[in-house]
Biopython code that builds the backbone (N, CA, C, O; Angstrom):
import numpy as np
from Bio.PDB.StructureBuilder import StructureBuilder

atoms = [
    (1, "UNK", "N", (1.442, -10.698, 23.738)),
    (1, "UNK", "CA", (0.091, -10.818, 23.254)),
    (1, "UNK", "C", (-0.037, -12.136, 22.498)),
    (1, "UNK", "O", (0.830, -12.535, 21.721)),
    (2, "UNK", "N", (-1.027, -12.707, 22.736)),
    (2, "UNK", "CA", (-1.335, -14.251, 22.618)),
    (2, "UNK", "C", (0.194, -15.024, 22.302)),
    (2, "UNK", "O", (0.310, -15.482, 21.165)),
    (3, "UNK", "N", (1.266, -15.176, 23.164)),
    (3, "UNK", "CA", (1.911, -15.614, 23.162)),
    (3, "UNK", "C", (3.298, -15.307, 22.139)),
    (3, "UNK", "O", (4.217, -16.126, 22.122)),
    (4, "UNK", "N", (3.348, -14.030, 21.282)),
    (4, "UNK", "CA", (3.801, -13.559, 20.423)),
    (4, "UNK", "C", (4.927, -12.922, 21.177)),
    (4, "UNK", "O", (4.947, -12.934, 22.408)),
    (5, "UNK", "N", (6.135, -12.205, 20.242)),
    (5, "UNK", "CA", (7.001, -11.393, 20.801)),
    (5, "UNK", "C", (6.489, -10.044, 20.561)),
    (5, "UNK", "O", (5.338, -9.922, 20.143)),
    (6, "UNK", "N", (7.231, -9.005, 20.784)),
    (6, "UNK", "CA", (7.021, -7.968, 20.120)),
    (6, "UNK", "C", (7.521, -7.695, 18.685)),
    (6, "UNK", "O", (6.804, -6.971, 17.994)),
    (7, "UNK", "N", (8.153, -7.964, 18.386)),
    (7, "UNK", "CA", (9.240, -8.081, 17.040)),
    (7, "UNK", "C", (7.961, -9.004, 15.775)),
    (7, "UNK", "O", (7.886, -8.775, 14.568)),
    (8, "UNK", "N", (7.184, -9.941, 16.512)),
    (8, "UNK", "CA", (6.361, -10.731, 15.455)),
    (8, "UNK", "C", (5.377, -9.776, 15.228)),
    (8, "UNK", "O", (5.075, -9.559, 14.055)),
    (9, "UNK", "N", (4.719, -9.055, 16.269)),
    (9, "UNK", "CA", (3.383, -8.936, 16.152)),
    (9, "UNK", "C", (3.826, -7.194, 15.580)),
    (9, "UNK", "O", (2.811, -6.497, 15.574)),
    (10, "UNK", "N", (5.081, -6.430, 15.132)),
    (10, "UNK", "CA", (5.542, -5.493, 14.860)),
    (10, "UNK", "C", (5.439, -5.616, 13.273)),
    (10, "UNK", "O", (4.789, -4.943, 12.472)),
    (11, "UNK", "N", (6.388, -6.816, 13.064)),
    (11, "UNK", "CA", (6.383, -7.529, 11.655)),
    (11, "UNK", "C", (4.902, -7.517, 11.096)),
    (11, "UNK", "O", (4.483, -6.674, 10.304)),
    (12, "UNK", "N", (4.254, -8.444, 11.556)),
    (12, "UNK", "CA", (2.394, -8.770, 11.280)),
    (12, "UNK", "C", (1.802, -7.313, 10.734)),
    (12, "UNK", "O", (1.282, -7.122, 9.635)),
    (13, "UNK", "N", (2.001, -6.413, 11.704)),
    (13, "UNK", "CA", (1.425, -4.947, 11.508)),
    (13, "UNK", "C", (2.573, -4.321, 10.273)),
    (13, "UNK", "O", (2.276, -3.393, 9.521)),
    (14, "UNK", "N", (3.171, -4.642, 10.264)),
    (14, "UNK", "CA", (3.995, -3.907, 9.214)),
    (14, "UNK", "C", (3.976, -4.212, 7.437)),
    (14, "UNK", "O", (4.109, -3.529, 6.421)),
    (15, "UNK", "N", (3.714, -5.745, 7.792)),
    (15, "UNK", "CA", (3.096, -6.685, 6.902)),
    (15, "UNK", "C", (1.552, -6.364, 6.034)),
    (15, "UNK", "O", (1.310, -5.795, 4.969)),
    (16, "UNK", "N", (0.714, -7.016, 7.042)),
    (16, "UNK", "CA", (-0.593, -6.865, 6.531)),
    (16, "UNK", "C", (-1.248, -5.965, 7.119)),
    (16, "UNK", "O", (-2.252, -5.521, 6.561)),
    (17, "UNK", "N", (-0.813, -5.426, 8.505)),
    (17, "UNK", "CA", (-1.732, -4.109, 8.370)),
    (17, "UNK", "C", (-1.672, -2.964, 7.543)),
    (17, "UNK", "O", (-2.645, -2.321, 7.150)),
    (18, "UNK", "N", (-0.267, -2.702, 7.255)),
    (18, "UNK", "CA", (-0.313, -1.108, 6.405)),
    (18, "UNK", "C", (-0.479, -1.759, 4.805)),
    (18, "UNK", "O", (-0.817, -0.891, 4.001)),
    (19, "UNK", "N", (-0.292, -3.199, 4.185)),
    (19, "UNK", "CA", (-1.021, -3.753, 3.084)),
    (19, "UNK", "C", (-2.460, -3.883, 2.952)),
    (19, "UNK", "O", (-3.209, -3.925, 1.976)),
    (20, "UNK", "N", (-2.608, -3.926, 3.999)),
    (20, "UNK", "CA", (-4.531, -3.593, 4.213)),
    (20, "UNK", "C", (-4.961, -2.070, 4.129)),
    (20, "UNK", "O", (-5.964, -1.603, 3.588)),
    (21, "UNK", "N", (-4.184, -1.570, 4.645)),
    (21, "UNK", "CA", (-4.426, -0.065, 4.387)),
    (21, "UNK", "C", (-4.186, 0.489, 2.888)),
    (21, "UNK", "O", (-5.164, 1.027, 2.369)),
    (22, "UNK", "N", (-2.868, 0.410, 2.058)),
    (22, "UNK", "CA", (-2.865, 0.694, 1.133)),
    (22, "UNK", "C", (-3.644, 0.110, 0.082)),
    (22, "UNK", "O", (-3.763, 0.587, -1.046)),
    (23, "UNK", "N", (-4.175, -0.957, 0.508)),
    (23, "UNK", "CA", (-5.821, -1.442, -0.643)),
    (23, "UNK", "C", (-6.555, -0.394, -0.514)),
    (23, "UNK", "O", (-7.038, 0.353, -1.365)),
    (24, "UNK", "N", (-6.633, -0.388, 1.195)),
    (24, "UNK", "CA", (-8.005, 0.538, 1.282)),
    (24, "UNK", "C", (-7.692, 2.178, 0.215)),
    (24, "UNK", "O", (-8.528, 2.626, -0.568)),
    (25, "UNK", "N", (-6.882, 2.547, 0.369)),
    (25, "UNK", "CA", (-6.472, 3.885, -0.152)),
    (25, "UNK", "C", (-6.454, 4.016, -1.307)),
    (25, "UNK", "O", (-6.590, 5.091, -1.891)),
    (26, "UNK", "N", (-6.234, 2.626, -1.965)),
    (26, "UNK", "CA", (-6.191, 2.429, -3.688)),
    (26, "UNK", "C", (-7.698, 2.475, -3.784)),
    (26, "UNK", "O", (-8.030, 3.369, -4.563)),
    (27, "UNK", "N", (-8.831, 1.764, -3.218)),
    (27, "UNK", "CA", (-10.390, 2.063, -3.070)),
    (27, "UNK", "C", (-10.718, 3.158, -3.056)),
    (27, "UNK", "O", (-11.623, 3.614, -3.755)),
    (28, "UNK", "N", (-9.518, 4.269, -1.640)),
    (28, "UNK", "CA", (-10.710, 6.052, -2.059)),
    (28, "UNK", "C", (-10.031, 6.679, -3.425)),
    (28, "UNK", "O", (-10.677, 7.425, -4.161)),
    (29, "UNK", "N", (-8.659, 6.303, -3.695)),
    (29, "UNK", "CA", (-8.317, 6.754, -5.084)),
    (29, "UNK", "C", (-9.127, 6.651, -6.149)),
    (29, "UNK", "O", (-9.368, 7.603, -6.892)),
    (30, "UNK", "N", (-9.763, 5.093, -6.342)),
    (30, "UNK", "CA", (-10.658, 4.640, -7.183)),
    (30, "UNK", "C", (-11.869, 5.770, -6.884)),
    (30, "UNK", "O", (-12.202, 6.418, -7.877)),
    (31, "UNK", "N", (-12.388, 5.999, -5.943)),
    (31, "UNK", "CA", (-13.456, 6.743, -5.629)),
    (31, "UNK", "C", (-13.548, 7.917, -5.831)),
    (31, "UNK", "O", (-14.603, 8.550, -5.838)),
    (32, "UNK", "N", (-12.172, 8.460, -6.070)),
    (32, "UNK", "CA", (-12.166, 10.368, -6.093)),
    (32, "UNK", "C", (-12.295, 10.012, -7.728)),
    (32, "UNK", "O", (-13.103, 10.771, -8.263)),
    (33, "UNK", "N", (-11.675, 9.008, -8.687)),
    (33, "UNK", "CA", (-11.653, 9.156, -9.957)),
    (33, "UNK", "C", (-13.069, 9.020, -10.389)),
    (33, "UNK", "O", (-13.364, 9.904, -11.194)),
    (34, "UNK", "N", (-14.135, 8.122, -10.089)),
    (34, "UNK", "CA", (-15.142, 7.893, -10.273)),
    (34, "UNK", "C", (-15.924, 8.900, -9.602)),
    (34, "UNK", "O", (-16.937, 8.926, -10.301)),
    (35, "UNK", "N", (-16.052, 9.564, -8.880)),
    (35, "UNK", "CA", (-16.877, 11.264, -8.543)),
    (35, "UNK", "C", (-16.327, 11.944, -9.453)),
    (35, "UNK", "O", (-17.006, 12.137, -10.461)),
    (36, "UNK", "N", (-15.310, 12.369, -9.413)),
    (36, "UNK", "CA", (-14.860, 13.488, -10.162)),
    (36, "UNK", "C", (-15.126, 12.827, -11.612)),
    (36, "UNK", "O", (-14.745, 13.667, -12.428)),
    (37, "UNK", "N", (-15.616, 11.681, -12.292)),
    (37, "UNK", "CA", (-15.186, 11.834, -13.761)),
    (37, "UNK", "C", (-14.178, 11.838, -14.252)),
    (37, "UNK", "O", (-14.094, 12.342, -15.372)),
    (38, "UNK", "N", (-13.459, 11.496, -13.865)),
    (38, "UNK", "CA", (-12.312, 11.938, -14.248)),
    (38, "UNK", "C", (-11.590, 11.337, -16.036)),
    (38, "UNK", "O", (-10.685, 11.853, -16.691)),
    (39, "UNK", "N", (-12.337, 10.253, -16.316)),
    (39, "UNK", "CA", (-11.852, 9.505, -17.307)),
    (39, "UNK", "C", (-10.832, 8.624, -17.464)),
    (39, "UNK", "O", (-10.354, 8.335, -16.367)),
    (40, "UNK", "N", (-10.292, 8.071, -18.385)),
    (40, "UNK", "CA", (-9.109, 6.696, -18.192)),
    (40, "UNK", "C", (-8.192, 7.620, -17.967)),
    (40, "UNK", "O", (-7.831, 7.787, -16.802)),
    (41, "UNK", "N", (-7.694, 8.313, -18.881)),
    (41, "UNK", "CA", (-6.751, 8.967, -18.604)),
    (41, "UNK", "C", (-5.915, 9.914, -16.960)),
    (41, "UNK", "O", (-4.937, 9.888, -16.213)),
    (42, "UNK", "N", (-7.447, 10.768, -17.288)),
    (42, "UNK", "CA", (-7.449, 11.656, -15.471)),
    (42, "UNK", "C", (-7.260, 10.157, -14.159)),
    (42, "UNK", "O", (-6.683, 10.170, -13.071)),
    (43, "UNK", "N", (-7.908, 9.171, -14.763)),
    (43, "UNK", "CA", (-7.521, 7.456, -13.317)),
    (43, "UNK", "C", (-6.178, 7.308, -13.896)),
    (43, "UNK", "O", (-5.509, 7.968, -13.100)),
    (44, "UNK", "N", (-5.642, 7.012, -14.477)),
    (44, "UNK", "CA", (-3.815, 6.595, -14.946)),
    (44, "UNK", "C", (-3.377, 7.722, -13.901)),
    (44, "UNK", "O", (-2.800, 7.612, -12.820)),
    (45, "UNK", "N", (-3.705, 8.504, -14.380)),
    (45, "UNK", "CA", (-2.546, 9.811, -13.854)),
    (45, "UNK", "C", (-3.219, 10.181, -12.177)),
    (45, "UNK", "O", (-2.458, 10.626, -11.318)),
    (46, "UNK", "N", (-4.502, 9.966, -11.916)),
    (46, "UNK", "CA", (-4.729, 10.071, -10.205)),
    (46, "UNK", "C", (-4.338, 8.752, -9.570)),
    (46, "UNK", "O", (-4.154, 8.765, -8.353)),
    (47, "UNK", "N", (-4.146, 7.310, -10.412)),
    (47, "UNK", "CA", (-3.541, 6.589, -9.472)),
    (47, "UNK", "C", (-1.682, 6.540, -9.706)),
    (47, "UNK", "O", (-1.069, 6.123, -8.724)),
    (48, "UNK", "N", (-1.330, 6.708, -10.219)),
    (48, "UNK", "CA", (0.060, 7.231, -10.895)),
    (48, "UNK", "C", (0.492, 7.978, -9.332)),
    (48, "UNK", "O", (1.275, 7.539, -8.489)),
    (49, "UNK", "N", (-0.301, 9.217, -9.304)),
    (49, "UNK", "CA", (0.874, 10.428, -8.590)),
    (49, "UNK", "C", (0.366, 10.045, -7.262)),
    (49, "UNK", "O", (1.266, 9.900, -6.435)),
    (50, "UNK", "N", (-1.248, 9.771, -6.679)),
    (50, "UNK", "CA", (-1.361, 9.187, -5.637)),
    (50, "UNK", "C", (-0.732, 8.374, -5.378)),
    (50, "UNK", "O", (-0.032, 8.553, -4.381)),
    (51, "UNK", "N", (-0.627, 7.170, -6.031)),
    (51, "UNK", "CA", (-0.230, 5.763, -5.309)),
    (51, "UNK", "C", (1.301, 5.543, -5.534)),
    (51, "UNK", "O", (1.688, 4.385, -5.379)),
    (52, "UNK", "N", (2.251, 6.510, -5.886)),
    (52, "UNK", "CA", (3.465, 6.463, -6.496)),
    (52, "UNK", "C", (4.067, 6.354, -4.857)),
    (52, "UNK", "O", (5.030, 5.611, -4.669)),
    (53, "UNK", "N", (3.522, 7.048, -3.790)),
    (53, "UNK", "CA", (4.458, 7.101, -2.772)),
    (53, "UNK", "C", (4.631, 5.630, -1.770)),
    (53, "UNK", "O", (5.631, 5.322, -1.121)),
    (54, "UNK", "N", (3.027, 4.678, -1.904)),
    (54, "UNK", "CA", (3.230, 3.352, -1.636)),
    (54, "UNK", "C", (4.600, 1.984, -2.946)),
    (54, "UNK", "O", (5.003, 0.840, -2.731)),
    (55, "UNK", "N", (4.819, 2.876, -4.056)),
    (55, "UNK", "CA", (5.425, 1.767, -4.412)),
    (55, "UNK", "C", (6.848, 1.834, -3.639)),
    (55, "UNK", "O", (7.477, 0.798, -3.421)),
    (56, "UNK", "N", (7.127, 2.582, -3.403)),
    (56, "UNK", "CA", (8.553, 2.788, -2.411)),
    (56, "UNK", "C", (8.333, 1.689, -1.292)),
    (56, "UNK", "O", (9.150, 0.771, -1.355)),
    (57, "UNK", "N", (7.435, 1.602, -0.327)),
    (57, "UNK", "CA", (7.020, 0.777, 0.696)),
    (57, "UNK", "C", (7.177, -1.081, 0.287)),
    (57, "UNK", "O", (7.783, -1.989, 0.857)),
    (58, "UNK", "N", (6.152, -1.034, -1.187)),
    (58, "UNK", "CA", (6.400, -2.087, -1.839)),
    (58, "UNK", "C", (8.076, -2.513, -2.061)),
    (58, "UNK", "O", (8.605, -3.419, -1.417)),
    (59, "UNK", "N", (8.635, -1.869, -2.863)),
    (59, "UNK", "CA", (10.080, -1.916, -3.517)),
    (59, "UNK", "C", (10.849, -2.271, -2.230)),
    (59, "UNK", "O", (11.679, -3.180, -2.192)),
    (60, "UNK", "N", (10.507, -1.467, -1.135)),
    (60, "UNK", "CA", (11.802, -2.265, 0.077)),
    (60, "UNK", "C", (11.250, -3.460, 0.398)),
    (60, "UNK", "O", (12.147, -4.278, 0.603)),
    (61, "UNK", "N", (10.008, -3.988, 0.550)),
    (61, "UNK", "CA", (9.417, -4.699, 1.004)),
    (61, "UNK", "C", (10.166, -6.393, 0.319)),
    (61, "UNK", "O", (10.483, -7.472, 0.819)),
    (62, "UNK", "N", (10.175, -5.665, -1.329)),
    (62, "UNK", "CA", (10.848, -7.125, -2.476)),
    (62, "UNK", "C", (12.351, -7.008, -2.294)),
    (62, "UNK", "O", (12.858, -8.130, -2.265)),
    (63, "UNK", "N", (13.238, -6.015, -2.160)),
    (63, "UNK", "CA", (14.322, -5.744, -1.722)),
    (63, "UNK", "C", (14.599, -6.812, -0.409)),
    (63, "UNK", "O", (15.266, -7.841, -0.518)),
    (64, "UNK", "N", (14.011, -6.393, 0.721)),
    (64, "UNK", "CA", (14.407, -7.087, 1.680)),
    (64, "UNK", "C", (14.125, -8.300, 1.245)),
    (64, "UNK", "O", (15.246, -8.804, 1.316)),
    (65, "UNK", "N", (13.288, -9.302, 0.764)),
    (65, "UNK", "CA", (12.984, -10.688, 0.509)),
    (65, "UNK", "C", (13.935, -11.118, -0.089)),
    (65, "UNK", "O", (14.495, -12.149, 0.284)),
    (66, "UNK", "N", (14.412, -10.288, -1.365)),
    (66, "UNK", "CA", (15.344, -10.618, -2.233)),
    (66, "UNK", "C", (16.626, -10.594, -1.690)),
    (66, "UNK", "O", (17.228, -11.529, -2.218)),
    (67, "UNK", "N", (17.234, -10.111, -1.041)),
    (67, "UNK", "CA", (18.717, -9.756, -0.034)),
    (67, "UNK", "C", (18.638, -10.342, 0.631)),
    (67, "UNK", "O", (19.732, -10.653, 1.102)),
    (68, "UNK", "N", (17.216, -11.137, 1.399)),
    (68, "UNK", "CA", (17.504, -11.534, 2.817)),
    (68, "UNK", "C", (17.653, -11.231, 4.279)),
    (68, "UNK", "O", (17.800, -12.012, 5.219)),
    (69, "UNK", "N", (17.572, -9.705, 4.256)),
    (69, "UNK", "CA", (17.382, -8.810, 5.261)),
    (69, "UNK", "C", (16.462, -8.695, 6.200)),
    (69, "UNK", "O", (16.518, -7.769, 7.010)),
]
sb = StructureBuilder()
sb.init_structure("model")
sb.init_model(0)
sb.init_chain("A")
sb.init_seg("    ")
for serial, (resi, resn, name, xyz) in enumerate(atoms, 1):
    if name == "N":
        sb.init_residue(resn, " ", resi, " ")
    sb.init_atom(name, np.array(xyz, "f"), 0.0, 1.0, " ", f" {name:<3s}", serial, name[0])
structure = sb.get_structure()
């Protein structure tokens, strides 16, 4: 695809597509806190336990940069 391997355009999607996605998801997080009311506190703790399972994604992401992998 436009002259790419598979391995680049795997990378690309792995890269900025699922980083595009986890914005988007940090947006409906933002959105359930702001319907519900939730307050500063109830947003700490709904983006906390929501978004706790993307920092793993992040963390290998600086891992590999940092190692070289």
């Amino acid at each position: 695809m436009f002259g790419l391997t598979e391995e680049q355009v795997s990378d690309f999607g792995m890269t900025f597509g699922v980083g595009a996605f986890m914005l988007f998801m940090l947006f409906i997080i933002g959105e359930i806190a702001w319907k519900s009311k939730a307050g500063k506190t109830g947003t700490v703790v709904l983006f906390f336990v929501l978004a706790f399972g993307m920092l793993g994604f992040v963390a290998k992401a600086v891992i590999q940069k940092i190692w070289g992998i």
